[in-house]
C-alpha positions as protocol buffer text, in pm:
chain_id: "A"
residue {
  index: 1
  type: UNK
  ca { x: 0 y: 0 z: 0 }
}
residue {
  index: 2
  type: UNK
  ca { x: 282 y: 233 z: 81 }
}
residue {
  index: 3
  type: UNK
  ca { x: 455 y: 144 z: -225 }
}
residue {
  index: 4
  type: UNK
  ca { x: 171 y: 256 z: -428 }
}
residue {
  index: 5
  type: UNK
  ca { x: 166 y: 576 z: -243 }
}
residue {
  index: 6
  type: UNK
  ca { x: 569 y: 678 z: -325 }
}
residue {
  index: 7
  type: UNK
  ca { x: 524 y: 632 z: -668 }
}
residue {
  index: 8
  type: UNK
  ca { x: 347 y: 875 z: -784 }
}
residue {
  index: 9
  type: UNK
  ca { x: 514 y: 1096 z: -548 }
}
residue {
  index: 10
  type: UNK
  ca { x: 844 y: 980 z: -697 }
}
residue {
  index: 11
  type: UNK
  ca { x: 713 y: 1094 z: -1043 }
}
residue {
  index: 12
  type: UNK
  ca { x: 640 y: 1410 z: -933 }
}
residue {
  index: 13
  type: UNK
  ca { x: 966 y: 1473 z: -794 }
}
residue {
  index: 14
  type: UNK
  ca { x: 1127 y: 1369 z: -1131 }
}
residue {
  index: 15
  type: UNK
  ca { x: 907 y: 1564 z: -1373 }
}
residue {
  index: 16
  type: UNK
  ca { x: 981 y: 1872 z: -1115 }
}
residue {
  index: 17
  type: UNK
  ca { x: 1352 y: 1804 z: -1148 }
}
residue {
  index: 18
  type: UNK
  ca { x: 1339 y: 1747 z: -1551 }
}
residue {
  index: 19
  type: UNK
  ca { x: 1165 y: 2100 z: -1560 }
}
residue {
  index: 20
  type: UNK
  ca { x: 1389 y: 2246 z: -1327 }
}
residue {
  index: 21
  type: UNK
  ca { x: 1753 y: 2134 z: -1568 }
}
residue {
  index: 22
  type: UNK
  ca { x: 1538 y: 2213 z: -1889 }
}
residue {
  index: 23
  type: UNK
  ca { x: 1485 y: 2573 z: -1740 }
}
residue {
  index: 24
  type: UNK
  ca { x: 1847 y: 2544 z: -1677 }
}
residue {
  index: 25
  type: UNK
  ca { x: 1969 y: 2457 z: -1948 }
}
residue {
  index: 26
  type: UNK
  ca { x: 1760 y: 2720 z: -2145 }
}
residue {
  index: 27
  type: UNK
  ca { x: 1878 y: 2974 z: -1925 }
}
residue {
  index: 28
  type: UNK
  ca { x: 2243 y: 2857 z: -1994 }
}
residue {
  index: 29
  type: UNK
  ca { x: 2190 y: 2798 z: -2391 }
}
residue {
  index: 30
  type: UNK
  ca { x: 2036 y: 3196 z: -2354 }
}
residue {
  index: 31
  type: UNK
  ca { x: 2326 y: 3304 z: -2171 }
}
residue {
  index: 32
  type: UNK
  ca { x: 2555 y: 3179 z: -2453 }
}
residue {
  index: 33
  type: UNK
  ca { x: 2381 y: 3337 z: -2704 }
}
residue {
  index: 34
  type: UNK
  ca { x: 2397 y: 3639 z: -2487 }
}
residue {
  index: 35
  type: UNK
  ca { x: 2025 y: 3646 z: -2562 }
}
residue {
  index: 36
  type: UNK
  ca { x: 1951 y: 3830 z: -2233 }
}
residue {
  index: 37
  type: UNK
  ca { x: 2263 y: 4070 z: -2273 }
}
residue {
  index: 38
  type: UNK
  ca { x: 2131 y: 4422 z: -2273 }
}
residue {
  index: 39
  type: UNK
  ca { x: 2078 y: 4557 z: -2611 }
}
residue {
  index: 40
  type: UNK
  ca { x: 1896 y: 4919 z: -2557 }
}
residue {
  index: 41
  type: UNK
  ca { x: 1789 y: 5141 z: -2312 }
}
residue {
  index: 42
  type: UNK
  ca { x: 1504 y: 5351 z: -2418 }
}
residue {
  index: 43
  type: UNK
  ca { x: 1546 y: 5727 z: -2231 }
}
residue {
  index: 44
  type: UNK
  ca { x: 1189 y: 5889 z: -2172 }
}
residue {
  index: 45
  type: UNK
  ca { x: 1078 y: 6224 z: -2017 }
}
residue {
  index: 46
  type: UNK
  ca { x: 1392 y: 6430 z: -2124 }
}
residue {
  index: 47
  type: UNK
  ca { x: 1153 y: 6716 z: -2219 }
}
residue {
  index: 48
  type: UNK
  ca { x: 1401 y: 7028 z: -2135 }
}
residue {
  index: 49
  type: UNK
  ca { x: 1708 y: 6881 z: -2094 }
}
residue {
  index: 50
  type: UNK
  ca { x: 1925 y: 6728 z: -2352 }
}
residue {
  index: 51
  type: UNK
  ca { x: 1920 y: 6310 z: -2287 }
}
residue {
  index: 52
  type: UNK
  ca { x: 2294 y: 6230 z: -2386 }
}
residue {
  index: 53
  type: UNK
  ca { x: 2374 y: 6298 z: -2040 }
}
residue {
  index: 54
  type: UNK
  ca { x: 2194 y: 6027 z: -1917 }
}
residue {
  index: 55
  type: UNK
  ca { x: 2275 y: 5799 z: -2223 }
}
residue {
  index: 56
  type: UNK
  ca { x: 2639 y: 5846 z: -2077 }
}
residue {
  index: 57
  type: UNK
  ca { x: 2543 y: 5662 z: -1825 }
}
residue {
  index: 58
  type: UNK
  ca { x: 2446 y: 5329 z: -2015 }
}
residue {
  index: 59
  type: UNK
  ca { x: 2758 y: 5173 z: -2009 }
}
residue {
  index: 60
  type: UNK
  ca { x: 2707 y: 5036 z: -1656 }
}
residue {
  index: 61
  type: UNK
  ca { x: 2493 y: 4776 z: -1803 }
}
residue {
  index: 62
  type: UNK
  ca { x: 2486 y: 4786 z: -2200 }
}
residue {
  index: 63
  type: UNK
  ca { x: 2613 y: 4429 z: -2249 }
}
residue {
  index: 64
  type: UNK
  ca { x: 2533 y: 4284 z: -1940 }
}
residue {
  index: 65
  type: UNK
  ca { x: 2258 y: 3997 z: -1865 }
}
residue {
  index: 66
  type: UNK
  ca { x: 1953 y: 4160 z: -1780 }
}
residue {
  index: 67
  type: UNK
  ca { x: 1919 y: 3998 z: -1427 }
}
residue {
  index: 68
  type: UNK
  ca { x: 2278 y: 4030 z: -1305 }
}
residue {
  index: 69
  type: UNK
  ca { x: 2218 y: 4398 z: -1428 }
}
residue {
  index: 70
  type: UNK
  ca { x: 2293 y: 4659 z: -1146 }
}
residue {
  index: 71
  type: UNK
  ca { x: 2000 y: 4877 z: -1240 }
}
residue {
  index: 72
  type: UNK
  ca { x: 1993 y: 5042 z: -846 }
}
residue {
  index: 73
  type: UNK
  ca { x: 2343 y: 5144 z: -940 }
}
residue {
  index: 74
  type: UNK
  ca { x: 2253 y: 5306 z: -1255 }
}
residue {
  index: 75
  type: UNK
  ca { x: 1971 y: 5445 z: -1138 }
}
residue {
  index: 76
  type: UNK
  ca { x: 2134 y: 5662 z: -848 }
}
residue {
  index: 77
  type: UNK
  ca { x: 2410 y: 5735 z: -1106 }
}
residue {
  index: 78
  type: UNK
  ca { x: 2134 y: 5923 z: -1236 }
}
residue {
  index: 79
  type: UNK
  ca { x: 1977 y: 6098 z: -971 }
}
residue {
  index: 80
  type: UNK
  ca { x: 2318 y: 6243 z: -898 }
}
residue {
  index: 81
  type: UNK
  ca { x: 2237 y: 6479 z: -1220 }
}
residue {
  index: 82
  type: UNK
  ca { x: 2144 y: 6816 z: -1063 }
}
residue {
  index: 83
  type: UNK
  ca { x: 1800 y: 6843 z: -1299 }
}
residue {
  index: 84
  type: UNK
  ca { x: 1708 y: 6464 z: -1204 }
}
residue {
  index: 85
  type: UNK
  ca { x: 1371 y: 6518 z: -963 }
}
residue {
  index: 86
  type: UNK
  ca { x: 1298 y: 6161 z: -979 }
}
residue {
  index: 87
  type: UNK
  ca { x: 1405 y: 5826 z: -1176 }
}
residue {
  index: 88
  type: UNK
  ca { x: 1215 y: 5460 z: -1277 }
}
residue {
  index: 89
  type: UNK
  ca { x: 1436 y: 5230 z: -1447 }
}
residue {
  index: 90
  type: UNK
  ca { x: 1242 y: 4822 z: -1557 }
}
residue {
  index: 91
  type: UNK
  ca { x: 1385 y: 4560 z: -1719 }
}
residue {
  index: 92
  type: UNK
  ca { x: 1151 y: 4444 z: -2039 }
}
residue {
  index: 93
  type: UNK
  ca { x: 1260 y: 4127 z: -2148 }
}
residue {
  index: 94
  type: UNK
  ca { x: 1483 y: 3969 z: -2339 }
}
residue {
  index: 95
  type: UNK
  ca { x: 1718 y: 4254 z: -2383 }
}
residue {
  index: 96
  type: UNK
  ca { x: 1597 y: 4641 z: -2297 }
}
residue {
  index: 97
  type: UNK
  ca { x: 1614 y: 4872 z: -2016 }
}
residue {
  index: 98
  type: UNK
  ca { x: 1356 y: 5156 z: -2032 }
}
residue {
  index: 99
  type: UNK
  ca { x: 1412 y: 5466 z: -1792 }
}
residue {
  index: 100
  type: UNK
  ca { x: 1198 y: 5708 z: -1717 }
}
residue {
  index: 101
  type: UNK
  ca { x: 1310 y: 6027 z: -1597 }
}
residue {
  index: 102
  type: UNK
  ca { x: 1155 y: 6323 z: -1452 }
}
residue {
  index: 103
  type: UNK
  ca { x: 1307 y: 6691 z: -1491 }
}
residue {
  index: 104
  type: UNK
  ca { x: 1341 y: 6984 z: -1352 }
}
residue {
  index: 105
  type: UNK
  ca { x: 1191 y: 7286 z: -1523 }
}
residue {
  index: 106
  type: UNK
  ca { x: 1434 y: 7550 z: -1644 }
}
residue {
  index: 107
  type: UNK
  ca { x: 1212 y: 7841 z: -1590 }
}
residue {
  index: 108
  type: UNK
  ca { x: 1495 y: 8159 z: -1590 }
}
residue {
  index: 109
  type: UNK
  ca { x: 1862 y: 8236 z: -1647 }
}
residue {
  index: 110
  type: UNK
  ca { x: 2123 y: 8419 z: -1393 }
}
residue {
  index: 111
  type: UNK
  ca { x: 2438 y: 8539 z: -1470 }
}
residue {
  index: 112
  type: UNK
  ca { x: 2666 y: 8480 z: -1144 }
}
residue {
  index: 113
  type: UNK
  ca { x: 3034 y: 8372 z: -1179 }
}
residue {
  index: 114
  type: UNK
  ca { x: 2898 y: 8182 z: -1488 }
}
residue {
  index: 115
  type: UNK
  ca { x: 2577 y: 8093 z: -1628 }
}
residue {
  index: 116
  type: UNK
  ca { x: 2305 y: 7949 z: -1446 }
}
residue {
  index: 117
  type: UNK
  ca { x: 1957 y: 7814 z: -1497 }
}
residue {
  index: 118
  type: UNK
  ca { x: 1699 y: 7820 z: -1239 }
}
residue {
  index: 119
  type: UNK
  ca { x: 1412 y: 7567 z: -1215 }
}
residue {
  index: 120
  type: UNK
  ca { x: 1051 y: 7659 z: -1075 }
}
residue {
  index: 121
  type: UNK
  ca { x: 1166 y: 7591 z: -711 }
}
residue {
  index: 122
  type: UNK
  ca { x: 1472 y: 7819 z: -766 }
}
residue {
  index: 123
  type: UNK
  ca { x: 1668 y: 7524 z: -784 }
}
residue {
  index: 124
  type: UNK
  ca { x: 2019 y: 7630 z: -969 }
}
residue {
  index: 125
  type: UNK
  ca { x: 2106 y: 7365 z: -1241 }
}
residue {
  index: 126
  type: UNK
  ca { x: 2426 y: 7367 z: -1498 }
}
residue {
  index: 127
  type: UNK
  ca { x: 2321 y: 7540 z: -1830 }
}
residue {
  index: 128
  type: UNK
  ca { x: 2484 y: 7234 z: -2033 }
}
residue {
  index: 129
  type: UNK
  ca { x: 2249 y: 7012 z: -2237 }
}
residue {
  index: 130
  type: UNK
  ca { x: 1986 y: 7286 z: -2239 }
}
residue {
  index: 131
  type: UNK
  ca { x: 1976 y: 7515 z: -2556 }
}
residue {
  index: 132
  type: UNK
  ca { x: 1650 y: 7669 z: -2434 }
}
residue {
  index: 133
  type: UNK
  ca { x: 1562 y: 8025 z: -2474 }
}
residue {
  index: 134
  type: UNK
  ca { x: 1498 y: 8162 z: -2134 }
}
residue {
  index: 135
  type: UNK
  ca { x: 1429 y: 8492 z: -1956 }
}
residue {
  index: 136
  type: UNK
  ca { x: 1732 y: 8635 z: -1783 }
}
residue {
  index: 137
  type: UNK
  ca { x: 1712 y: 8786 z: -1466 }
}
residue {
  index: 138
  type: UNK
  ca { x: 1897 y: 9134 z: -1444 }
}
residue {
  index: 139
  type: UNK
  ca { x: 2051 y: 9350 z: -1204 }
}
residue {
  index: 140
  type: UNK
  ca { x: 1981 y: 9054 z: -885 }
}
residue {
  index: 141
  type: UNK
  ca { x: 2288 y: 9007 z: -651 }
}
residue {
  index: 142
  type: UNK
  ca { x: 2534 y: 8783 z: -828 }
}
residue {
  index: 143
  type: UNK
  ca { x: 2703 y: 8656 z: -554 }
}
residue {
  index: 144
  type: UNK
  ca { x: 2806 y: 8322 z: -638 }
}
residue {
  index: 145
  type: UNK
  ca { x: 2756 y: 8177 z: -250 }
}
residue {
  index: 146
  type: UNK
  ca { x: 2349 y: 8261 z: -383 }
}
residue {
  index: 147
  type: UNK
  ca { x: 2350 y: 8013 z: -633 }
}
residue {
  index: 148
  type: UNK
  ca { x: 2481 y: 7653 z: -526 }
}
residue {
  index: 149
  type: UNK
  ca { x: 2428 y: 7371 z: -790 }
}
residue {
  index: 150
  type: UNK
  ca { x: 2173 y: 7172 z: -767 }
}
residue {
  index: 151
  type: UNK
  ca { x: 2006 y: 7380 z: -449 }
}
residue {
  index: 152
  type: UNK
  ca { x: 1755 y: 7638 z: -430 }
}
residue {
  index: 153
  type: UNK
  ca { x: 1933 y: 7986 z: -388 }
}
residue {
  index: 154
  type: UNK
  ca { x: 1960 y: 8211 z: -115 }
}
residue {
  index: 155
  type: UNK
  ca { x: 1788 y: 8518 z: -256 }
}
residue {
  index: 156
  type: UNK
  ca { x: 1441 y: 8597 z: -189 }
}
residue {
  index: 157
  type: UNK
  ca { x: 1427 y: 8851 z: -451 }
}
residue {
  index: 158
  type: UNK
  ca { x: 1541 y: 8561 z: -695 }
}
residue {
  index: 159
  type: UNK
  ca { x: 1303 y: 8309 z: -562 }
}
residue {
  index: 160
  type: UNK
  ca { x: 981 y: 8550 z: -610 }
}
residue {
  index: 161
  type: UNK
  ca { x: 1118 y: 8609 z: -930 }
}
residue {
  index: 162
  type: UNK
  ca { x: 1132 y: 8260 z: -1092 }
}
residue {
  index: 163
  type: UNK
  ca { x: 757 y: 8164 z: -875 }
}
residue {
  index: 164
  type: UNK
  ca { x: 631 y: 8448 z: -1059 }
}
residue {
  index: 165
  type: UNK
  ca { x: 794 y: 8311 z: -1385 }
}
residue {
  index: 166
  type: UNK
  ca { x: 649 y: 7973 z: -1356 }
}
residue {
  index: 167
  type: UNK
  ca { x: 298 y: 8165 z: -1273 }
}
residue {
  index: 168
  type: UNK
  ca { x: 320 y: 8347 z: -1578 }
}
residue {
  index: 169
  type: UNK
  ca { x: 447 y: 8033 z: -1845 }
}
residue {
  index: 170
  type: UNK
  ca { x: 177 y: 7803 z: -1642 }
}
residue {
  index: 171
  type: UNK
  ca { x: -101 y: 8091 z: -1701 }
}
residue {
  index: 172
  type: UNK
  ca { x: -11 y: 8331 z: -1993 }
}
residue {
  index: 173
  type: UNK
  ca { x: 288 y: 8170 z: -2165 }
}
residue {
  index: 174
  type: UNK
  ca { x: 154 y: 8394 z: -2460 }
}
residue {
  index: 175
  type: UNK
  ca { x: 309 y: 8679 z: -2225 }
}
residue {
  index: 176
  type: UNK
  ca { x: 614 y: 8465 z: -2073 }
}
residue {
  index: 177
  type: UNK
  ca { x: 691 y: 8367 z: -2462 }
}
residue {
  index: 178
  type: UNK
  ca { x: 794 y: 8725 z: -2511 }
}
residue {
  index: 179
  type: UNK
  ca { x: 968 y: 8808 z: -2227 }
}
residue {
  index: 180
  type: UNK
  ca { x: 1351 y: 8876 z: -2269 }
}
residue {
  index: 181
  type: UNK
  ca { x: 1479 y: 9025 z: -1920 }
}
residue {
  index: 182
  type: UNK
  ca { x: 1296 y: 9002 z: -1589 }
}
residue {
  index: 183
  type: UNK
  ca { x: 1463 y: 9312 z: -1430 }
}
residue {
  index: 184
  type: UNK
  ca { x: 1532 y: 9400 z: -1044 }
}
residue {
  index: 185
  type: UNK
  ca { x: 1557 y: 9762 z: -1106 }
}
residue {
  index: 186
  type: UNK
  ca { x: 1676 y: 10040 z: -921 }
}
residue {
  index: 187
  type: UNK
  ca { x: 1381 y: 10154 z: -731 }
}
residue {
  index: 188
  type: UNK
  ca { x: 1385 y: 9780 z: -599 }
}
residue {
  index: 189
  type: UNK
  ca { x: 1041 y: 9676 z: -831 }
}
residue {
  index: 190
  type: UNK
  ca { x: 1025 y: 9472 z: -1065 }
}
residue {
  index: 191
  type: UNK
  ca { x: 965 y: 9514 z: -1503 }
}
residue {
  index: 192
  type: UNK
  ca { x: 985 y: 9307 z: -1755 }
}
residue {
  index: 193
  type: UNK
  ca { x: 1169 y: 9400 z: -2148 }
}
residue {
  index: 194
  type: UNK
  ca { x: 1038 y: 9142 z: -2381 }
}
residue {
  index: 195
  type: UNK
  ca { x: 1223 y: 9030 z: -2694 }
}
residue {
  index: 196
  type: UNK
  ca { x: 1172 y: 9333 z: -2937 }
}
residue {
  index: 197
  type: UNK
  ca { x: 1441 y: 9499 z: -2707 }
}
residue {
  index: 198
  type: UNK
  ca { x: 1170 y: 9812 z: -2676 }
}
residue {
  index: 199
  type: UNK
  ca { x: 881 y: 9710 z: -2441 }
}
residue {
  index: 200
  type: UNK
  ca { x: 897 y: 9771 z: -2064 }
}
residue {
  index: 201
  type: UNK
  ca { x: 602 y: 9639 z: -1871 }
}
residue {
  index: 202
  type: UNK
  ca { x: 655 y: 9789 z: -1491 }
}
residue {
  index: 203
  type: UNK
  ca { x: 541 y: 9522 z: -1205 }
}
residue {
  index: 204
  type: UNK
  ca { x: 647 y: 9713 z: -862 }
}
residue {
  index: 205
  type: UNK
  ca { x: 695 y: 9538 z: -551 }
}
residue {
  index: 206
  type: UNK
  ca { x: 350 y: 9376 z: -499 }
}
residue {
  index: 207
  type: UNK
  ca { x: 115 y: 9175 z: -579 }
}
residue {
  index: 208
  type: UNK
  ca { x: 258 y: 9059 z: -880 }
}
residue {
  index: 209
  type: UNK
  ca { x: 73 y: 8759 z: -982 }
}
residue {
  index: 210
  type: UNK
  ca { x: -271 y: 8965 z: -980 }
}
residue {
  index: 211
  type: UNK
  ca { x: -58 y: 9243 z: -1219 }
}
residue {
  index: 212
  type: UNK
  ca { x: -28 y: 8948 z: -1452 }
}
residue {
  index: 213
  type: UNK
  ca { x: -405 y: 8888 z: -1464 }
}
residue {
  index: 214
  type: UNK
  ca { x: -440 y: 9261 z: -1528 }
}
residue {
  index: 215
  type: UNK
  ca { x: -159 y: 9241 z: -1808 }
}
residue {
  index: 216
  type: UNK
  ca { x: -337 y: 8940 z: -1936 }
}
residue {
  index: 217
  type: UNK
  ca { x: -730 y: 9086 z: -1975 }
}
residue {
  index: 218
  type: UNK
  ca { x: -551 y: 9472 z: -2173 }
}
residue {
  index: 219
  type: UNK
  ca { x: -354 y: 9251 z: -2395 }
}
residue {
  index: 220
  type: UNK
  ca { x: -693 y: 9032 z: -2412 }
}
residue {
  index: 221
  type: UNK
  ca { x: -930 y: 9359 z: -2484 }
}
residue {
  index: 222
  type: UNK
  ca { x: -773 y: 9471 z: -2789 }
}
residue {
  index: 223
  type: UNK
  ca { x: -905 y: 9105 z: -2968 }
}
residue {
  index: 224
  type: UNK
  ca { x: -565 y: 9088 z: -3216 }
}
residue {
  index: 225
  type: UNK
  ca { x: -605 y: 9445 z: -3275 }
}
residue {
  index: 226
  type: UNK
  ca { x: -301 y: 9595 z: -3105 }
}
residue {
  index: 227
  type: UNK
  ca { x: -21 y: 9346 z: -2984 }
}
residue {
  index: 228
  type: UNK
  ca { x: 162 y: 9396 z: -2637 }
}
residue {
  index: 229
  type: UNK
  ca { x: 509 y: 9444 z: -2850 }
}
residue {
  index: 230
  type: UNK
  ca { x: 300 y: 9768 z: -3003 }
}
residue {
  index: 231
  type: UNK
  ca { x: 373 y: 9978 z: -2678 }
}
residue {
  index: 232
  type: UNK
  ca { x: 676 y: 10151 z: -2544 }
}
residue {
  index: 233
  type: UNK
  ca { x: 543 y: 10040 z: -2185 }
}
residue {
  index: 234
  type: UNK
  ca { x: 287 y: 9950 z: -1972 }
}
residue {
  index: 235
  type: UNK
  ca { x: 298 y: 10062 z: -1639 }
}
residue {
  index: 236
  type: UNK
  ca { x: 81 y: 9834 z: -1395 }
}
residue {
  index: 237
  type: UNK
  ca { x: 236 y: 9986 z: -1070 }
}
residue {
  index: 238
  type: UNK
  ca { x: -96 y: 10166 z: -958 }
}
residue {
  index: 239
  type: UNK
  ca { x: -384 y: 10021 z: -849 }
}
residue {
  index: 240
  type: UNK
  ca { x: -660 y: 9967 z: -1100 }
}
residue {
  index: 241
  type: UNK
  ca { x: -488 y: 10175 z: -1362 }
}
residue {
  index: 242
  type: UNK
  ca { x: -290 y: 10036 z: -1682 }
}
residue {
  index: 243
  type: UNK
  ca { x: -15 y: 10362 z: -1836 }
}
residue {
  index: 244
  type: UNK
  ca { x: 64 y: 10282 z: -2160 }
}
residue {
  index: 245
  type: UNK
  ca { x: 260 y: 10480 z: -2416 }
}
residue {
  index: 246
  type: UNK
  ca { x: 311 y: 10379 z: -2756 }
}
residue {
  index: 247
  type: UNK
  ca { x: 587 y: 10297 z: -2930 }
}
């Protein structure tokens, strides 16, 4: 009775280890063919910032099997690049890596010891591998202690600068499209020159993002008639009143 019992126990045991050296051996005849080596990586969400810096990367694991791939490695190799918010790197078998990254968002420009893009956050990031046309900010402190890479900087006048950038592009890129120079000017308010080198649009010290709206519904109430580049400036610094002079 017991003997009847084992054997199909002892088949079991047998087909299980049959499967187990067929897997085996497939795995082994795969790894010969270097069928699992790592053929591509496929770079996603590079939306501002040019992706050969990351591709630089890919010879940590180009050529390697998939599984013995050290993809946490590469990974953080990645998220040491200053505009790197966040990284997800999968396998997809038999042979490709896909990585998706997630930028920061060049918003402005500074001019400190060198050149110096700063995100949303007023995070400073290295102007390489980004050819995009910016605003600069002008006449800010250029101290270079302000503006660490890859941390936010240490001037507040900077920092309400680039929020109110980000406010504009998010709301009225129309208006942030044409702006050439966010200036810090002498009287300590702020004014935009946009692109045609002739247009000043005066902010002052407050209330800035509701200026915008206000900027927004004149350029709005002329319906294509008149464009914002047709004016010498536009003075928003008093309250419910819009100066223009033409140019």
């Amino acid at each position: 009775m017991k003997k009847h019992k084992l054997i199909p126990m002892i088949s079991l045991i047998s087909t299980f280890i049959v499967v187990l050296l067929i897997c085996f051996a497939a795995f082994k005849w795969a790894d010969f063919k270097s069928i699992y080596n790592v053929s591509s990586i496929n770079v996603q969400g590079t939306n501002f910032f040019d992706r050969t810096i990351i591709e630089e990367k890919n010879n940590l694991i180009l050529s390697n099997n998939i599984l013995k791939s050290d993809l946490k490695n590469y990974k953080d190799q990645i998220m040491e690049l200053d505009h790197i918010v966040d990284c997800k790197v999968s396998r997809q078998f038999p042979s490709t890596i896909n990585v998706i990254v997630y930028e920061r968002e060049p918003i402005a420009l500074i001019n400190s010891d060198e050149l110096i893009i700063l995100d949303s956050e007023g995070v400073c990031l290295p102007v390489e591998y980004c050819d995009l046309s910016l605003p600069i900010l002008t006449n800010f402190k250029t101290n270079p202690e302000l503006y660490p890479k890859g941390f936010k900087t240490a001037s507040n006048n900077v920092i309400t600068s680039v929020q109110l950038m980000k406010y504009t592009k998010d709301n009225f890129s129309n208006i942030y499209d044409e702006i050439s120079e966010f200036v810090f000017n002498e009287d300590s308010e702020y004014e935009f020159i946009l692109k045609n080198g002739k247009t000043r649009i005066m902010l002052g010290t407050n209330k800035l993002s509701t200026k915008m709206k206000y900027l927004n519904s004149f350029v709005k109430a002329f319906d294509g008639e008149k464009e914002i580049t047709d004016y010498k400036y536009i003075d928003l610094r008093f309250k419910n009143q819009v100066i223009v002079k033409d140019t």
